[in-house]
N, CA and C of each residue as an Amber inpcrd file, in Angstrom:
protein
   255
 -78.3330000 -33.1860000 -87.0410000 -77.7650000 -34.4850000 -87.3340000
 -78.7260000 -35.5980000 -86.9230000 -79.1270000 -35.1010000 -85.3970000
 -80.3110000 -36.0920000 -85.3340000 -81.5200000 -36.6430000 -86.5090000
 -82.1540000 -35.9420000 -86.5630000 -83.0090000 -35.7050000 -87.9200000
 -82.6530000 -36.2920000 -89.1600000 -81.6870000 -36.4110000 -89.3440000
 -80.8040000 -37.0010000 -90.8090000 -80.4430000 -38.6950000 -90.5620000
 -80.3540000 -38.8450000 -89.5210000 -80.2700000 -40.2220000 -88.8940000
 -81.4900000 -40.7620000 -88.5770000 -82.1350000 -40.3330000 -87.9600000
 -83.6250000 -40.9560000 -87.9790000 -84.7670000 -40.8140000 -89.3090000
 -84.3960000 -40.2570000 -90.0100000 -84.4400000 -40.1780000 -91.5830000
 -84.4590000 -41.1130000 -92.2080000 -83.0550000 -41.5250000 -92.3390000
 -82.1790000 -42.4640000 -92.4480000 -82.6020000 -43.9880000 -92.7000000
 -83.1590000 -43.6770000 -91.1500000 -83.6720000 -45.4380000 -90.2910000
 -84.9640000 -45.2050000 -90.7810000 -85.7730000 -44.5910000 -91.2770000
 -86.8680000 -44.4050000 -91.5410000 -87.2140000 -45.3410000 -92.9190000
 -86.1730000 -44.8350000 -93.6600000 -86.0070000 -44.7320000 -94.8630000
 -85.5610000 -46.7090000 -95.0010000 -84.6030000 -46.8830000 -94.1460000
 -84.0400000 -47.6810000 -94.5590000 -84.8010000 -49.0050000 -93.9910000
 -85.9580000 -48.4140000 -92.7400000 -87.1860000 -49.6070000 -92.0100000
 -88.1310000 -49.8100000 -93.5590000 -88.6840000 -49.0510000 -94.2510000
 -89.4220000 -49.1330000 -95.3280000 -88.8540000 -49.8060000 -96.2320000
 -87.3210000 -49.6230000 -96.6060000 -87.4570000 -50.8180000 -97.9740000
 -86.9550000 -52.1480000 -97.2010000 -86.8770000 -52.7250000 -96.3650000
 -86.6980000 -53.2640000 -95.8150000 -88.0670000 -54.3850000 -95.3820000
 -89.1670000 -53.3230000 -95.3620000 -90.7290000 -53.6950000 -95.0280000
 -90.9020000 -54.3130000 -96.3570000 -89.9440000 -53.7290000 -98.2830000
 -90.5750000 -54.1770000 -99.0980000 -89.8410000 -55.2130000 -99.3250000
 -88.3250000 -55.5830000 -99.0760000 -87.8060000 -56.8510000 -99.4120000
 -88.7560000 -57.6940000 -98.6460000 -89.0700000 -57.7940000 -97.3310000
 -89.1600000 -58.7630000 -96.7550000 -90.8190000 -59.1360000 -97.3710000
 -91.2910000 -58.2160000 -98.0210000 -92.8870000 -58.4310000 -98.6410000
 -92.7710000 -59.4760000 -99.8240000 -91.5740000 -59.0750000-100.3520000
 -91.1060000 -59.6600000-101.2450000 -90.8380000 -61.0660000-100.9350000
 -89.5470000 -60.8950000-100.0500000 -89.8890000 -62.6690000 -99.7200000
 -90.7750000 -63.4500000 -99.3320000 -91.7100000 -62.7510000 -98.4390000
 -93.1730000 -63.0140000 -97.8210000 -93.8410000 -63.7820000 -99.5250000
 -93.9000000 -63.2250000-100.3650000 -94.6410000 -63.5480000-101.2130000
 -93.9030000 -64.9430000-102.1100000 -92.7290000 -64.9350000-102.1870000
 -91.9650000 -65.5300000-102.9500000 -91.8640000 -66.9550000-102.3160000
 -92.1530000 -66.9480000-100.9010000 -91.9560000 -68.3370000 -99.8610000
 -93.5380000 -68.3010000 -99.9280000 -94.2260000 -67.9590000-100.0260000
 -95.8700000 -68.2340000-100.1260000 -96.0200000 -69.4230000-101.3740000
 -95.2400000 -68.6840000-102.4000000 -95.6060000 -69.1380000-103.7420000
 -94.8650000 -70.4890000-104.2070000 -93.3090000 -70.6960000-103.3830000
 -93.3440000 -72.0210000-103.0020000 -94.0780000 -72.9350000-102.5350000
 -94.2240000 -72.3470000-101.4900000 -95.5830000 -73.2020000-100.3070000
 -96.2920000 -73.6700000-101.6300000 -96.9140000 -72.5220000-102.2800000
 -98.6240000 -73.3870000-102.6740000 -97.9560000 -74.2780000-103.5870000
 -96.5720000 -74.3780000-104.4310000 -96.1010000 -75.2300000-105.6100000
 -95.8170000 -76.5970000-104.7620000 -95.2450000 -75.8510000-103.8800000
 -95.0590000 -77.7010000-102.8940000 -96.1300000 -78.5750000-102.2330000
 -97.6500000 -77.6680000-102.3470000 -98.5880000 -78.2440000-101.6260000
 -99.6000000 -78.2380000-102.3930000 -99.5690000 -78.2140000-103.8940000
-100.0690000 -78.3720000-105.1420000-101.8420000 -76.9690000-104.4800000
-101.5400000 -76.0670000-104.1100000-102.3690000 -75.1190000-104.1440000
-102.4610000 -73.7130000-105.0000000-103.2330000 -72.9800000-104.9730000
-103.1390000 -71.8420000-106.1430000-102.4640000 -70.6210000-105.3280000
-101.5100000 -70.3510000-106.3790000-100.5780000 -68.8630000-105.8570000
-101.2050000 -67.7730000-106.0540000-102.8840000 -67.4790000-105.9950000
-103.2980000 -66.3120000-106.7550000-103.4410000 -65.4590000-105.1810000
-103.6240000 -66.2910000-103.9390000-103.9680000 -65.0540000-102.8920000
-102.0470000 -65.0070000-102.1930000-101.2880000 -65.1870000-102.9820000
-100.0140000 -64.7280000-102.1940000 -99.5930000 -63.3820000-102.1810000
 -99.9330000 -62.5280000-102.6770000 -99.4220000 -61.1160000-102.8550000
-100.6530000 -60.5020000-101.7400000-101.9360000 -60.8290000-101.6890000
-102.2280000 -60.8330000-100.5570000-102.0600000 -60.9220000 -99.0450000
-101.5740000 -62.0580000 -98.7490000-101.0350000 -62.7080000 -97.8030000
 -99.6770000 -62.1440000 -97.1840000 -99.0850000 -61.7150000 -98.4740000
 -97.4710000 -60.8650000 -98.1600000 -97.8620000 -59.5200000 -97.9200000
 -98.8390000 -58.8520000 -98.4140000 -99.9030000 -57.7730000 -97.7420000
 -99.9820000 -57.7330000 -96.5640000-100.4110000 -59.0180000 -96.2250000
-101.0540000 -59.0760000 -94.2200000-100.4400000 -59.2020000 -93.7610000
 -98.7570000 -59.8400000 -94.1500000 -98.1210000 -60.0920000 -92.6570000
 -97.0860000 -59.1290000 -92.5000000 -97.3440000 -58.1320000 -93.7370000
 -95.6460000 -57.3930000 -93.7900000 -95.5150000 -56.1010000 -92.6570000
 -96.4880000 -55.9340000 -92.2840000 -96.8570000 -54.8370000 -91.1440000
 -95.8580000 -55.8350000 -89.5670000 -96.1580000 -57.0920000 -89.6050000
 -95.8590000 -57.8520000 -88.6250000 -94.5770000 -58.9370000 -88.6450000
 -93.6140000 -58.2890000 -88.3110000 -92.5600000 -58.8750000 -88.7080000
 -92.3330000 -60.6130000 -88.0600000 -93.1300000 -60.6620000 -87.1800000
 -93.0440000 -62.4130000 -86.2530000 -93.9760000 -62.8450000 -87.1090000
 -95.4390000 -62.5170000 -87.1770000 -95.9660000 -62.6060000 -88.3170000
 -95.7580000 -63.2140000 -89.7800000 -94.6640000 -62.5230000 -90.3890000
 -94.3230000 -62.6290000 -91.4210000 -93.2670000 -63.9710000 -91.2200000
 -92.5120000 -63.5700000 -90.0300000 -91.1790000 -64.7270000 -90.2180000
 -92.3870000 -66.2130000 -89.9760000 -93.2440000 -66.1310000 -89.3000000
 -93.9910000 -67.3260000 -88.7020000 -94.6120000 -68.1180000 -90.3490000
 -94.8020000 -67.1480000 -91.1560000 -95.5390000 -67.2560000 -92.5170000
 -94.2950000 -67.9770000 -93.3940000 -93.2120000 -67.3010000 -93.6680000
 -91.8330000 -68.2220000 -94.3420000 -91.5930000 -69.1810000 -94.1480000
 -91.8550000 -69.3910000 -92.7820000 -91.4830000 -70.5000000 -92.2300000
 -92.2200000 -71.9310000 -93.1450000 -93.6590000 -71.5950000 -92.8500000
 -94.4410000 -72.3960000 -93.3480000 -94.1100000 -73.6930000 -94.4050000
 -93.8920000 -74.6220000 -94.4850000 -93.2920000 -75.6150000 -95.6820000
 -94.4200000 -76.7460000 -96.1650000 -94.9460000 -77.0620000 -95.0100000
 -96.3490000 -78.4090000 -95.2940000 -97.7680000 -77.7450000 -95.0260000
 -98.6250000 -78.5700000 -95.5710000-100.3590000 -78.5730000 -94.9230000
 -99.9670000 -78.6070000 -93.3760000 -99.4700000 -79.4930000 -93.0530000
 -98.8750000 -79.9290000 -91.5690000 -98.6800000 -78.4730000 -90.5460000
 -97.7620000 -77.6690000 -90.9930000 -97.2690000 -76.0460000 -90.5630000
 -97.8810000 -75.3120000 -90.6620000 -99.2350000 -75.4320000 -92.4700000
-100.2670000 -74.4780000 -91.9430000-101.0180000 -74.8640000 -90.4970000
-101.7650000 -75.9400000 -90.3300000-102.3810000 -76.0090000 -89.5890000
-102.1160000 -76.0730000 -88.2590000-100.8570000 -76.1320000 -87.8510000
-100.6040000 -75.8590000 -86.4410000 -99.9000000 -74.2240000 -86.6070000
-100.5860000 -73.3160000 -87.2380000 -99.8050000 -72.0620000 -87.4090000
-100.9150000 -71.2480000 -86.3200000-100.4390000 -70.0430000 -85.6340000
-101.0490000 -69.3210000 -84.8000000-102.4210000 -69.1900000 -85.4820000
-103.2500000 -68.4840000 -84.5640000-104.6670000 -67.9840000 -85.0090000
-104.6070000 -66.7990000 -85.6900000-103.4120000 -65.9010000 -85.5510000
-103.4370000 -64.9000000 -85.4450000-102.7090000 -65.1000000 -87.4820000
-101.7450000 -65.7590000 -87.4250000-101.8410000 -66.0690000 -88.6570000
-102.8000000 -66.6810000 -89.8350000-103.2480000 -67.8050000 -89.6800000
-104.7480000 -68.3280000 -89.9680000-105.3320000 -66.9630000 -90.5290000
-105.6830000 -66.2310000 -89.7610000-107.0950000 -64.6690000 -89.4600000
-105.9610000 -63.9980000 -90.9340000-104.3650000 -64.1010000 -90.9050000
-104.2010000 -62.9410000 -91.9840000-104.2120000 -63.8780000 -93.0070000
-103.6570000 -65.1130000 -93.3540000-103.8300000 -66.0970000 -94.6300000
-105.9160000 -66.2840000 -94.7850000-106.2680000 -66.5720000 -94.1160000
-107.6240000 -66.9030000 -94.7530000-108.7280000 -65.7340000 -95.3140000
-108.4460000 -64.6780000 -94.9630000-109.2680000 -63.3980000 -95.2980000
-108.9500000 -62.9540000 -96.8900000-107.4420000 -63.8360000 -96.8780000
-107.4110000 -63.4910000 -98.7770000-107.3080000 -64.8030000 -99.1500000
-107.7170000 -66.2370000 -98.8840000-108.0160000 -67.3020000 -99.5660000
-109.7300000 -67.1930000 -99.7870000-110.3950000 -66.6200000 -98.9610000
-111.8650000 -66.5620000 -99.2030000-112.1600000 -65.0130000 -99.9310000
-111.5290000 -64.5670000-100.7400000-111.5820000 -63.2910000-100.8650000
-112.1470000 -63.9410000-102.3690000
């Protein structure tokens, strides 16, 4: 029974990793429409943070130029590696 339950949670941590990639990308692609930038590195970006769930929530968050730039380093390092790509 154990086994079937941690299965389970296994199963159910992974699509879970893909909704939230999903939104990761979908609040990216706002961002760049509201900050007149190009949506081509967002599926990227929803790439880098989806491993990191604070990460990722820190990335949704995002709404102005203003929020990028006071955003962690650690974010910065996963958004800029696919804007210079």
């Amino acid at each position: 029974m154990k086994k079937v339950l941690i299965a389970g949670a296994m199963v159910a941590a992974l699509g879970c990793g893909a909704a939230f990639a999903g939104d990761s990308e979908a609040a990216c692609e706002e961002f760049a429409a509201t900050n007149d930038v190009s949506p081509e590195p967002c599926s990227c970006i929803a790439e880098s943070v989806a491993d990191d769930p604070d990460l990722q929530e820190e990335q949704m968050a995002l709404v102005t130029m203003e929020d990028y730039e006071n955003a962690s380093a650690a974010l910065h390092d996963a958004i800029d590696h696919c804007v210079e790509e």
